[in-house]
C-alpha positions, 0 to 999 in steps of 0.5 A: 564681327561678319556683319552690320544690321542698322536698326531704327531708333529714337534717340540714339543711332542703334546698330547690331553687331552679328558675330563671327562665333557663339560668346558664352552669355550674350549669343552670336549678335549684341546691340550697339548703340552711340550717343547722338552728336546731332544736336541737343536732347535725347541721345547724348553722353547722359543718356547713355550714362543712364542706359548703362546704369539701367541696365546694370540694376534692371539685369538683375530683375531679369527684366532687360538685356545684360550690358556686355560693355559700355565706354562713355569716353567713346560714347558706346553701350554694347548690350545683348541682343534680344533678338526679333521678338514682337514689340507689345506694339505689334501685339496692340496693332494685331487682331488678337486681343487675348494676346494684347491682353497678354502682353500687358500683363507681362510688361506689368509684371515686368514693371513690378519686378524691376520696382520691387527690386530697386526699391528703397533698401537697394537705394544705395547699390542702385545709386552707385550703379547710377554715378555722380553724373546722372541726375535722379529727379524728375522728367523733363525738368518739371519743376515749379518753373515748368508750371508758372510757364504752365499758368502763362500759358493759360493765361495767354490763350484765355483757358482757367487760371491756373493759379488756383492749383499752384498751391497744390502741384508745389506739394506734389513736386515735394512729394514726387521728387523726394520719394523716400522710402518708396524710391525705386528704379523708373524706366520712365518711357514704357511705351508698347514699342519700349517693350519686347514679349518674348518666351521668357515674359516682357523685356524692356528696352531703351533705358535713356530717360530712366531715374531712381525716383518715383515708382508710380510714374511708371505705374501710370503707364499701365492707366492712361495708358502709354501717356506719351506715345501717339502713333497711334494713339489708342486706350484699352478697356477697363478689364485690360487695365485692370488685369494689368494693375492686378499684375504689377500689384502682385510682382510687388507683394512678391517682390516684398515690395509692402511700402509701396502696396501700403499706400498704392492709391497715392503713388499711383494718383502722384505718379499720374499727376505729375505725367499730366502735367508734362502733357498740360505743358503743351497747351500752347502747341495743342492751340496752334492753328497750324496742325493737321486735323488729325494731330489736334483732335490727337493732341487735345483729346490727349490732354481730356482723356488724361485729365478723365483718368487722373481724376479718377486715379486721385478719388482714390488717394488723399486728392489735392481739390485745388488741382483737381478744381481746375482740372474740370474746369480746364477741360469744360473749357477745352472742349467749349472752345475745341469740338475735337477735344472730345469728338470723336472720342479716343480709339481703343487699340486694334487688338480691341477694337472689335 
């Protein structure tokens, strides 16, 4: 090693290592990252269990960096470098939107490579990549818990009840979190800065929350699109999310991924669902009177615009009334109470806002 360059992170401390020498398959620098020690959440010793696991499974779509070395009783995955290439966020924040347009594609199609290569007949390879210690299931532990706490809080700020949809949500956590045969590989956090577009299409890093569930939890990223990502928050046009569906569809159909194009509307709606609800979680922070103006207008209008392209996600798929019922009422309600919720309306991306 000759030199040490600190790169910025989200989750876990990140240094690149640049090297003395060429290493035959990884290059003359690799990325380093260590587990968190300050404090709880992201970064600690599971995540980095998952990132090594994602890595060994997403290698071989040819859809991430190759995992050099990783030691979990030290707390350290050494990876190779991807290099500076543009994130899609900086195609996004650009003023050219045929490269925008482009971008999304590739991490489409990059999506459904990893999908269909993980899918169901390499459930037990993939598994054993992932270890005994790393849980599969759902994010962010939503389960039935998370929604009573869900209907308190409706119940608390005078919004709908959402007793009315428990019914319906018990079923979807049934069927998301049992996936069956469709179960494949999920990076989980597909946001544009997660995604690297480089001369051999889109790369993804920073594989921490990834499970081996649900596909169309991570397809639901190209609709919404990017649900938790908020600086800045922006949408791209209907064309855009369309190239982008047609994309993942056809990594799929290439990949011999037929069981899940034979019943894609419903992975799709169930993946959006299930991401909606970790949004609609956060009602009692999206009420505070102590935000700025710009992050309640941001966080409400999320929750409306997200609510809109559920809706019709779901027309398309065997539709669960009672959830989608409340749903519209919740957003009538949302934006009779708050004005921002709605105006001004959701920017699209720079790349497309001309």
């Amino acid at each position: 090693m000759v030199s040490e360059q600190p790169l910025g992170h989200e989750w876990a401390p990140v240094t690149r290592l640049v090297l003395d020498r060429d290493v035959p398959g990884v290059g003359s620098s690799v990325v380093v990252k260590t587990c968190r020690v300050d404090g709880d959440g992201h970064g600690g010793p599971a995540f980095l269990r998952r990132e090594t696991a994602g890595l060994r499974t997403a290698t071989a779509s040819g859809v991430s960096a190759r995992l050099v070395h990783a030691d979990d009783a030290v707390g350290m995955v050494i990876q190779t470098d991807l290099g500076d290439w543009p994130s899609l966020q900086d195609r996004l924040l650009a003023n050219d939107p045929e490269a925008a347009t482009a971008g999304m594609v590739e991490l489409a199609t990059a999506v459904g490579r990893l999908h269909a290569s993980t899918l169901g007949r390499d459930h037990q390879r993939t598994l054993d990549a992932f270890g005994a210690d790393v849980d599969s299931g759902l994010p962010y532990n939503l389960d039935a818990g998370r929604w009573d706490a869900i209907e308190r809080a409706c119940t608390e700020l005078g919004l709908p009840a959402a007793r009315s949809a428990r019914d319906d949500v018990v079923q979807l956590l049934k069927r998301v979190n049992d996936p069956g045969a469709i179960a494949a590989l999920a990076h989980m956090d597909l946001n544009p800065t997660n995604v690297l577009i480089t001369d051999c299409g889109a790369c993804l890093v920073d594989f921490e929350g990834c499970r081996f569930g649900h596909p169309g939890i991570d397809a639901a990223f190209l609709h919404y699109p990017f649900p938790h990502h908020s600086n800045p928050w922006g949408l791209l046009p209907e064309a855009v999310i369309e190239s982008a569906d047609v994309a993942y569809r056809s990594a799929l159909a290439l990949g011999g991924a037929d069981l899940v194009l034979h019943d894609y509307d419903q992975m799709l709606a169930d993946g959006a669902a299930i991401t909606l609800i970790g949004r609609i979680s956060r009602l009692p922070l999206v009420a505070s009177s102590g935000q700025s103006r710009h992050d309640s207008w941001r966080r409400r209008g999320q929750i409306v615009q997200q609510i809109r392209t559920y809706t019709q996600l779901a027309e398309r798929a065997e539709g669960y009334s009672g959830f989608i019922g409340w749903l519209g009422k919740l957003e009538t309600a949302m934006i009779d109470r708050w004005s921002d919720a709605a105006d001004p309306a959701p920017p699209l991306f720079p790349a497309f806002a001309s």
